[in-house]
C-alpha positions, 0 to 999 in steps of 0.5 A: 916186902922191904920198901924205899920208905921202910928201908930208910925209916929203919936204917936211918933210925940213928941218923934221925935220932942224933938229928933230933937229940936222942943222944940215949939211943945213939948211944945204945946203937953205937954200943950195938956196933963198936965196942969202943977199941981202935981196931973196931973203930978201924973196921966200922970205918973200913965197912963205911968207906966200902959203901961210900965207894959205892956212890962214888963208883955211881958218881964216876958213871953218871958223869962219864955218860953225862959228859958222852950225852953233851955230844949227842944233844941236838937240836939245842938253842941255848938262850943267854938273857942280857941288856941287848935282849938275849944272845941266842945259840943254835946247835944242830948235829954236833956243831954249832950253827949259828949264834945272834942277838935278834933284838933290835937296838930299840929294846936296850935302850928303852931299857937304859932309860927306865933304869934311871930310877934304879941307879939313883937309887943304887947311889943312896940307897946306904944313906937312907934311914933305917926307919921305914917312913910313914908312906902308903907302902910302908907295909910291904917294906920289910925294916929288917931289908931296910936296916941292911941296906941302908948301912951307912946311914943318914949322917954322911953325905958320901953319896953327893960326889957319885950322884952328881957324877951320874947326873952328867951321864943323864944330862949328856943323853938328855941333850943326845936325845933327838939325834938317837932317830927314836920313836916319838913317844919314846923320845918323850917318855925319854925326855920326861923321865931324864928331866924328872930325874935332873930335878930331884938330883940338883934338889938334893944335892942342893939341900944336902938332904933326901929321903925315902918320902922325896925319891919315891915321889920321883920315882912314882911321877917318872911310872907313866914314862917307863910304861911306855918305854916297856911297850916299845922294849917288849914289841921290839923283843917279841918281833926280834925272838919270833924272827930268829925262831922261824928263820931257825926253824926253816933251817934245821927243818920241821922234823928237827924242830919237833925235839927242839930242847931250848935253855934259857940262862938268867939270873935269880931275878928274872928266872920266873916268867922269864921274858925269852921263855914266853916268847919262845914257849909258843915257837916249840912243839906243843906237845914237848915244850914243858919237858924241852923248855929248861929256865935255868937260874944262875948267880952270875952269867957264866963265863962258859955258857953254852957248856952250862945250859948243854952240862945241865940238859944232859943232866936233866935227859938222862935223869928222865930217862933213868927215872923211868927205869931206876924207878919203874913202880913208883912213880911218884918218885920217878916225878921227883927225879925227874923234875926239881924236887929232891928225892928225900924231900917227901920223906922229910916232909913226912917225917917234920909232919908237914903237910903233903905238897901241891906239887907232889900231894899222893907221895905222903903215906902212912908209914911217913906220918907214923915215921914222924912220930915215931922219931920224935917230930915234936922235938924235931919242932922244939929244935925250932925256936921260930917254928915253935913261936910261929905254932904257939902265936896261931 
């Protein structure tokens, strides 16, 4: 019986070997195929573009039913991560019924005081050395990130103007701080960390001169503040997200509430663990939250959100849906096209002769591993100077 698995390693056995060099068998198989003139050039191509329509036809449906499925998705709330401590969406029926932020003030700007370091930094950071210093974390400092970063170099002293710009913005708050009605502890955790910050700036700027040694020993001294800024950030997002979940849930009602999908959009950066999600997480169904909860990853916040977050949950229902029948025997594969894994990635796993995946570790077999030798794993490794480097030194 003819497999997925058998079937790709027999009919992609010319695209594999172009891929690993092989030109002789290429060759031999193109010779199989076109004897070299224009008209059965013609009508290789012909043949190909008939199969490639094929996927195009597929393509044209998908996005039909992925387009009429948006409509259908309900109830949705759709989460867009940001400084005020996320914008929250609910869609109910088609409509949407409600959009807030429920975090209180507080969060931001405990927030905004914690990231003082990180815009000191943000300012000097090109003038660094690009020679990581003899500091107890010199290890974990990769000299390759550091030599990007600091591309400007210590040379130039381009980075006093907008520095001492910044350090009116600090001072100007710094002396607002007893007016904001902030809690005590804050206010000196606030206080402490602007007047930490002050001092290294004017030291600078007075010796024309800092380097990664003095900034960290600032930024270590000001960690006890920012500790207790995120305390008083996080109970004030927790109280705010957990609010707006029972009061959405009161309002869509508990049958509703059973199939809630909720989206949450951050960036790259703040994609795993996501703030929002865990606090959401123990709001949902218990039983449908790891299917229903989506963290999706974005380079920048999108300028159409709620299309975002409802386009790629259309796309996930529908492809756990269709693995399910596209794919009904195999169910290993069924998972992939269900989750986030590429469908062929087993397969090139396989093939590459790497190990099988915690994710995924039934979906190896021995068709894959005897494929990778066959079409010449090694030299798919030689391809690899690192890879190959990387063999060689263990």
């Amino acid at each position: 019986m003819t497999t997925r698995r058998s079937f790709l390693g027999g009919a992609t056995a010319v695209g594999a070997a172009t891929f690993l060099g092989a030109s002789a068998v290429n060759a031999n198989a193109a010779e199989a195929v076109v004897d070299g003139t224009a008209d059965s050039v013609s009508l290789v191509r012909q043949a190909r573009n008939s199969m490639l329509a094929v996927n195009s036809g597929m393509r044209s449906n998908y996005a039909v039913l992925k387009s009429d499925l948006i409509k259908q998705l309900s109830p949705v709330i759709v989460v867009q991560n940001d400084a005020r401590g996320g914008k929250f969406t609910l869609i109910h029926n088609g409509a949407q019924v409600a959009s807030e932020n429920p975090v209180d003030e507080i969060f931001e700007l405990a927030k905004s005081i914690s990231h003082v370091p990180l815009g000191i930094f943000s300012v000097i950071a090109p003038y660094l050395s690009d020679k990581v210093p003899n500091l107890p974390n010199a290890s974990r400092i990769d000299p390759h990130d550091l030599d990007m970063v600091a591309f400007k170099g210590t040379a130039s002293d381009g980075w006093i103007a907008p520095l001492a710009e910044y350090a009116k913005t600090l001072a100007t708050a710094r002396g607002q701080l007893t007016k904001a009605n902030l809690p005590a502890p804050m206010v000196t955790s606030c206080s402490q960390l602007l007047d930490a910050a002050g001092k290294f700036i004017a030291v600078s700027i007075q010796s024309k001169t800092f380097d990664m040694k003095s900034f960290e020993d600032f930024s270590g001294s000001v960690y006890p503040n920012i500790r207790t800024n995120m305390t008083h950030a996080a109970a004030a997002q927790i109280a705010g997200v957990q609010d707006i979940m029972k009061r959405w849930r009161a309002k869509i009602g508990e049958a509703a509430w059973a199939d809630l999908y909720t989206v949450v959009l951050s960036q790259w950066t703040t994609y795993d663990l996501n703030q929002n999600s865990i606090i959401i997480k123990p709001c949902m169904n218990p039983a449908k939250v790891n299917t229903h909860l989506i963290d999706l990853a974005t380079v920048e916040p999108p300028a159409d959100p709620i299309f975002v977050a409802l386009d790629n949950l259309a796309r996930i229902v529908q492809d756990n849906i269709a693995a399910e029948m596209v794919f009904p025997t195999a169910t290993v594969v069924a998972d992939a096209l269900k989750g986030k894994q590429d469908l062929l990635s087993d397969e090139i796993m396989g093939q590459l002769g790497k190990p099988a995946s915690s994710a995924n570790p039934a979906s190896y077999s021995a068709a894959a591993a005897g494929g990778a030798a066959a079409l010449g794993a090694a030299a798919g490794a030689e391809a690899c100077p690192f890879h190959a480097k990387a063999t060689a030194r263990a």
